[in-house]
VEXROLO-810440 format. One record per residue: residue in three letters; x, y, z of N, C-alpha, C in turn. Coordinates in Angstrom, 1 decimal. Layout:
N
+------+--------+--------+--------+--------+--------+--------+--------+--------+--------+
: code :    n.x :    n.y :    n.z :   ca.x :   ca.y :   ca.z :    c.x :    c.y :    c.z :
+------+--------+--------+--------+--------+--------+--------+--------+--------+--------+
:  ala :      X :      Y :      Z :      X :      Y :      Z :      X :      Y :      Z :
...
+------+--------+--------+--------+--------+--------+--------+--------+--------+--------+
This chain:
108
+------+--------+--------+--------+--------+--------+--------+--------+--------+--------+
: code :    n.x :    n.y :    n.z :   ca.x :   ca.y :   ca.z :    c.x :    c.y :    c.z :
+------+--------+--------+--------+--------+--------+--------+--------+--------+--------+
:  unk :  103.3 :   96.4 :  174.4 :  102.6 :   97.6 :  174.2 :  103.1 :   98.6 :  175.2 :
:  unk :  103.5 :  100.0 :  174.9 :  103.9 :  101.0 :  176.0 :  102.4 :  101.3 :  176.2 :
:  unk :  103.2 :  101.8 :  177.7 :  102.7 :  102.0 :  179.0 :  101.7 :  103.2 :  178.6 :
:  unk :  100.4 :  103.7 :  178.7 :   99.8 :  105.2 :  178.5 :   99.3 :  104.8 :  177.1 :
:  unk :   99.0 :  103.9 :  176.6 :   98.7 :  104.0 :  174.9 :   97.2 :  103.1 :  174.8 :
:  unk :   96.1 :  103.2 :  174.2 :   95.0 :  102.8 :  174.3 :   95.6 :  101.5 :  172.8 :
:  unk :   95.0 :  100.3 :  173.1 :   94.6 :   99.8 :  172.0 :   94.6 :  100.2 :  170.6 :
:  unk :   95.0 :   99.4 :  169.7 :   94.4 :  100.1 :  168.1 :   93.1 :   99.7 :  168.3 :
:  unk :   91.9 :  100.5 :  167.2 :   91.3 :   99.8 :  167.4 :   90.7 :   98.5 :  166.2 :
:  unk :   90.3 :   97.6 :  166.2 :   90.3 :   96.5 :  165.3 :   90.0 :   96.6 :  163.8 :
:  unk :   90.2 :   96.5 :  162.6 :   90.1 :   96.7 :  161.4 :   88.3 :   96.6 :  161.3 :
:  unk :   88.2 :   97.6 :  160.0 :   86.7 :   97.6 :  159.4 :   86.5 :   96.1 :  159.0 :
:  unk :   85.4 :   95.9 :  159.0 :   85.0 :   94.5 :  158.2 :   85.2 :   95.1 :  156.6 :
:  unk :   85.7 :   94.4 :  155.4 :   85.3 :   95.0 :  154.0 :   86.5 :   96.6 :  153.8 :
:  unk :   87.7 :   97.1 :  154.7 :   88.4 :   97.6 :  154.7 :   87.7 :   98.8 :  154.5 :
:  unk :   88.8 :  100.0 :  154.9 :   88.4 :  101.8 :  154.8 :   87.4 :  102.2 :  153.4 :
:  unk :   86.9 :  103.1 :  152.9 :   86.6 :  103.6 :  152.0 :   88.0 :  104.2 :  151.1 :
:  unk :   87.5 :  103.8 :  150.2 :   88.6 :  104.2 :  148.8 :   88.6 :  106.0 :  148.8 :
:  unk :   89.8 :  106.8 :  149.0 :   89.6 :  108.2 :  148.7 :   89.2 :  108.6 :  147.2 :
:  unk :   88.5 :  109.5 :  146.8 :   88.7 :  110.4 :  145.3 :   89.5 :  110.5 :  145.2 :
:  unk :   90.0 :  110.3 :  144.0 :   90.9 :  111.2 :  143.1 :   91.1 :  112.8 :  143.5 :
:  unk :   92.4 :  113.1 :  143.6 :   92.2 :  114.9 :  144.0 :   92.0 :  115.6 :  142.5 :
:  unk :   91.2 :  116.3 :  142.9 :   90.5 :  117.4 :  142.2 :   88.7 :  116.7 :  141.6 :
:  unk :   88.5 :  115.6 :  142.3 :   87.1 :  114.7 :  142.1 :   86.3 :  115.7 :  143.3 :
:  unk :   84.9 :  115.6 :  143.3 :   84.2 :  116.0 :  144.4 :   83.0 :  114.4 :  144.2 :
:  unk :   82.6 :  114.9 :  145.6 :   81.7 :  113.7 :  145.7 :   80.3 :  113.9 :  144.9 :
:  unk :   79.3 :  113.4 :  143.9 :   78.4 :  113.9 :  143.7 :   77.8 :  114.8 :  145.0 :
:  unk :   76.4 :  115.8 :  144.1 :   75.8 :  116.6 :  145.6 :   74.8 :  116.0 :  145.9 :
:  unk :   74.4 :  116.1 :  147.0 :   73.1 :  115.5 :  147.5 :   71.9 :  115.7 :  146.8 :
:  unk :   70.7 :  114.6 :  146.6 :   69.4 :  115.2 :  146.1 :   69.0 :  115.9 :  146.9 :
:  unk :   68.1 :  117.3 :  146.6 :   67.2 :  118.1 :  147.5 :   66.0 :  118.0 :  147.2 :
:  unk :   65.3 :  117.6 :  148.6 :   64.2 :  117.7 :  148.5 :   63.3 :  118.7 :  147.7 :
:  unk :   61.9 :  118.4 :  146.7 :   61.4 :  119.9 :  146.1 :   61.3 :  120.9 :  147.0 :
:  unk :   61.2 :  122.6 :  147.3 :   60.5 :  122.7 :  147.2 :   59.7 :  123.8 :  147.1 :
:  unk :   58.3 :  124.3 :  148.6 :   57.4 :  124.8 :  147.7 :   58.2 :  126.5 :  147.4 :
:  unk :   57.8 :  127.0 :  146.2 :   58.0 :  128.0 :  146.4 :   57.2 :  129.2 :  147.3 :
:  unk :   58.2 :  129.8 :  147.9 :   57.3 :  130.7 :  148.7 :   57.2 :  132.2 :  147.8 :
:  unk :   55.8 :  132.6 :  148.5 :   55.2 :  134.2 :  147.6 :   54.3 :  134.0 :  146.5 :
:  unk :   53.8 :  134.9 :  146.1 :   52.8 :  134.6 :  145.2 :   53.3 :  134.5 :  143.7 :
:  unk :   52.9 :  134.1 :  142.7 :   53.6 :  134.2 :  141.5 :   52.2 :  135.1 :  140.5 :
:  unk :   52.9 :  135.4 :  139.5 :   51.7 :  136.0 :  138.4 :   52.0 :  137.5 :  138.1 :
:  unk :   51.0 :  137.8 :  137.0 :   52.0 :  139.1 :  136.5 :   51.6 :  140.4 :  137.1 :
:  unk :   52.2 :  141.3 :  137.1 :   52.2 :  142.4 :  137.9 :   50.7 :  142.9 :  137.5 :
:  unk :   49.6 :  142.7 :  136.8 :   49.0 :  143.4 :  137.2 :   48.3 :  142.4 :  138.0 :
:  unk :   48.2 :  141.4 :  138.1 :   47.8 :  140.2 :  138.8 :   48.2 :  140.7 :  140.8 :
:  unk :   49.2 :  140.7 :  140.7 :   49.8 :  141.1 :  141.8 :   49.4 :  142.7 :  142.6 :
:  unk :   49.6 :  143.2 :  141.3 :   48.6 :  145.0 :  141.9 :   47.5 :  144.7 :  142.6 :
:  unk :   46.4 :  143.9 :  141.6 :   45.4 :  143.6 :  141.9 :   45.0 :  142.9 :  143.4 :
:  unk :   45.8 :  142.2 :  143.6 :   45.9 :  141.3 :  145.0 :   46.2 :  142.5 :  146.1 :
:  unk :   47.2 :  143.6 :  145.7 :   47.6 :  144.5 :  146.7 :   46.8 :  145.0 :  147.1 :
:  unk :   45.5 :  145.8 :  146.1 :   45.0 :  146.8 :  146.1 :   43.7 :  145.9 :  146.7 :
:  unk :   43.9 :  144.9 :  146.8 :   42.4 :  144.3 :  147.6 :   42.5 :  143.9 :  148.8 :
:  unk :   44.2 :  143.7 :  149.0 :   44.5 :  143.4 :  150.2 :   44.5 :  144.8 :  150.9 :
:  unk :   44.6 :  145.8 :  150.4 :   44.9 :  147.2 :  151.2 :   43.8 :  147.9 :  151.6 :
:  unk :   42.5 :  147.6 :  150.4 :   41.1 :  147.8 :  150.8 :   40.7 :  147.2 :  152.2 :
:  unk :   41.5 :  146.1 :  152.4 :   40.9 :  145.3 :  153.6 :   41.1 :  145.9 :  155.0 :
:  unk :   42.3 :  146.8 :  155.0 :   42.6 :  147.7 :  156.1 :   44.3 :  146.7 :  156.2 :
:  unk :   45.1 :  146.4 :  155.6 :   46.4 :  146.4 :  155.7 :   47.5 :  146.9 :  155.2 :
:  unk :   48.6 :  147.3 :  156.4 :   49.5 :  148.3 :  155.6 :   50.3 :  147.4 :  155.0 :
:  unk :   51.4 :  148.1 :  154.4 :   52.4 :  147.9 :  153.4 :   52.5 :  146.8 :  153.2 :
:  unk :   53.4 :  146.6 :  154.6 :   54.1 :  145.7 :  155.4 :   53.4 :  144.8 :  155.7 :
:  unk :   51.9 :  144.8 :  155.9 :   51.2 :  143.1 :  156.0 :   51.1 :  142.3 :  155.2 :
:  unk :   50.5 :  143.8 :  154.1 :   50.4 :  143.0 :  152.2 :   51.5 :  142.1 :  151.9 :
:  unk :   52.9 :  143.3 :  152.0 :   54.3 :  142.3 :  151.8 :   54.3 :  140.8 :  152.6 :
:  unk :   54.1 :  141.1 :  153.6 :   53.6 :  139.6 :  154.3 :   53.0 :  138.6 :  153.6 :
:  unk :   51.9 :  139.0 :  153.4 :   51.0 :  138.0 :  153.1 :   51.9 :  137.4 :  151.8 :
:  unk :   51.6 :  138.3 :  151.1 :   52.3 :  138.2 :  149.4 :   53.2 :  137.0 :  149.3 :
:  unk :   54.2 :  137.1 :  150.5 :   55.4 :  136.9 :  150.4 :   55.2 :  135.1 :  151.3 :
:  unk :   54.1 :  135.3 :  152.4 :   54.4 :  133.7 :  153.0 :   52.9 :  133.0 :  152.4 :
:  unk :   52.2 :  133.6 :  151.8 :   50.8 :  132.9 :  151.4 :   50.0 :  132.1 :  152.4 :
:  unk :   49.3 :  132.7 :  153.5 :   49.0 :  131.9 :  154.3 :   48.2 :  130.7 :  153.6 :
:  unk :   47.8 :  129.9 :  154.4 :   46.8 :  128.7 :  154.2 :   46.0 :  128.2 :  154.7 :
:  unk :   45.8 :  129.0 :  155.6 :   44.9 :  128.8 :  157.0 :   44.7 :  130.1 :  157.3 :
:  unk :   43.7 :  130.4 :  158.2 :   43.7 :  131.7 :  158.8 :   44.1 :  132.3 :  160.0 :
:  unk :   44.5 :  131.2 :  160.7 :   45.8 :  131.2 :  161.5 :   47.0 :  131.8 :  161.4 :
:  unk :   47.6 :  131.7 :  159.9 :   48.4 :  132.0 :  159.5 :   48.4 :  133.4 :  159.0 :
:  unk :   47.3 :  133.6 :  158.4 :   47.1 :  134.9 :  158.2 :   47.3 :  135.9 :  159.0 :
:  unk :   46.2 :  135.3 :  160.1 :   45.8 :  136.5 :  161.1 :   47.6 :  136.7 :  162.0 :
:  unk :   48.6 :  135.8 :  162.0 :   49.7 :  136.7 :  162.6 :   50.0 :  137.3 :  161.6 :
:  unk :   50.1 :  137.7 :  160.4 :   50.8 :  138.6 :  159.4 :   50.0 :  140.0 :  160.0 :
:  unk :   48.9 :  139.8 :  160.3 :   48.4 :  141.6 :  160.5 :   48.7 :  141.4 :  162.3 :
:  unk :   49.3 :  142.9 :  161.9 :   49.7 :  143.8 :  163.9 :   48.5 :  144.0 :  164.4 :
:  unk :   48.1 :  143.8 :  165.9 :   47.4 :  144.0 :  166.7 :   45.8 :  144.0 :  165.9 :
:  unk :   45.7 :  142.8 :  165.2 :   44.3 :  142.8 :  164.7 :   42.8 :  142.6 :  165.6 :
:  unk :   42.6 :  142.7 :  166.4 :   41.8 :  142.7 :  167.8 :   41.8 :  144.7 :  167.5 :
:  unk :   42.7 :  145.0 :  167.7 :   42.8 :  146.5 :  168.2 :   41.9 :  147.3 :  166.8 :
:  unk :   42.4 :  146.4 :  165.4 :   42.0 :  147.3 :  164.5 :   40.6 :  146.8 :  164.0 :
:  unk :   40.2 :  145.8 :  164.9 :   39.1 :  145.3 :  164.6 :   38.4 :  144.5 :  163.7 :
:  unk :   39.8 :  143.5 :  163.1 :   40.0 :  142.2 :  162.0 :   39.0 :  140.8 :  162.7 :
:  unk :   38.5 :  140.7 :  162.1 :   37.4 :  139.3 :  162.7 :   37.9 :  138.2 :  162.1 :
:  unk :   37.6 :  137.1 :  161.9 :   38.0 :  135.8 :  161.4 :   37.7 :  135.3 :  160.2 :
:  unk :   36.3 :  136.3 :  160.1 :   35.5 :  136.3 :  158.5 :   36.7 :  137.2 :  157.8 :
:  unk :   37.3 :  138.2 :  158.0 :   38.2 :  139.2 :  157.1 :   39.3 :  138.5 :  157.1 :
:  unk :   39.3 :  137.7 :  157.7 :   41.0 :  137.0 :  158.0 :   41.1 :  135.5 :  156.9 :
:  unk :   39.9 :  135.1 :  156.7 :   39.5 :  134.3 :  156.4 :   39.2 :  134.6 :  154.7 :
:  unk :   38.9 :  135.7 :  154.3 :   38.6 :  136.4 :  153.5 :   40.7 :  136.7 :  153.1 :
:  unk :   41.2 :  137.3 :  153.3 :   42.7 :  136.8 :  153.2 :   43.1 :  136.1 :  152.4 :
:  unk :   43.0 :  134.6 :  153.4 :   43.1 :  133.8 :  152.9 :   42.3 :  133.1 :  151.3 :
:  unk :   41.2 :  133.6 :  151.3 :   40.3 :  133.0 :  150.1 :   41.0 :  133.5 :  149.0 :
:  unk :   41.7 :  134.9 :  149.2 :   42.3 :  135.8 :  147.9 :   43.6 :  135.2 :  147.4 :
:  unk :   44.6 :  134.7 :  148.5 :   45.7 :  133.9 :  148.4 :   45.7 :  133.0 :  147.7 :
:  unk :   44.6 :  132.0 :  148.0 :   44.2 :  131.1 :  147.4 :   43.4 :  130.8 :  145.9 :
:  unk :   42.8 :  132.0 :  146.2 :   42.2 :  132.2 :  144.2 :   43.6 :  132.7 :  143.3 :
:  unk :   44.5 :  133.6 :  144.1 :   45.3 :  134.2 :  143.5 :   46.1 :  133.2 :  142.9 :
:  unk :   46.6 :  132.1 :  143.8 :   47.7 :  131.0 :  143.5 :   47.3 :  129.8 :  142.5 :
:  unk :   45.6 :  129.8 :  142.6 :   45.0 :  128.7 :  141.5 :   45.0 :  129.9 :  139.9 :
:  unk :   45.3 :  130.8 :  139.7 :   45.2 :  131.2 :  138.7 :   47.0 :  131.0 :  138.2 :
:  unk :   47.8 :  131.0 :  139.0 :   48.9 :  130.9 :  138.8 :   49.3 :  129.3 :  138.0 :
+------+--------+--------+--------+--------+--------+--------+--------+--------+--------+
């Protein structure tokens, strides 16, 4: 063996894997389901949701929030609205949120 050269190293048990055929691909991976995010249903379904969400004191931009990640908790909710302490959002309105999310997505 020269001098500076590491070992081969020992054969696979059961030899290499067989290459594809060129122009073969490997099947694709299964993907896991899954959930879809945002709300589904039909636009007046969805107006409706806006216009109750926006009675509640949230702008555009929280509605689209919410809409868009569905909380499930109130936790989750209450980070979708900005400085809700300041605007004076309690846990019952946050909570209330959530309940609309939730009726909204059992009708879906």
């Amino acid at each position: 063996m020269p001098a500076g050269r590491p070992p081969a190293p020992a054969p696979v048990a059961g030899g290499a894997p067989r290459p594809l055929p060129l122009g073969r691909r490997p099947p694709p991976l299964a993907d896991p389901p899954r959930r879809r995010a945002g709300l589904e249903g039909s636009s007046a379904e969805l107006r409706e949701v806006r216009d109750k969400l926006t009675a509640m004191g949230l702008t555009k931009q929280e509605v689209l929030q919410v809409v868009n990640t569905c909380p499930q908790t109130g936790v989750e909710a209450y980070v979708c609205i900005s400085e809700p302490e300041e605007r004076g959002f309690e846990m019952e309105a946050v909570e209330e949120i959530v309940a609309l999310v939730q009726a909204t997505q059992g009708k879906s």
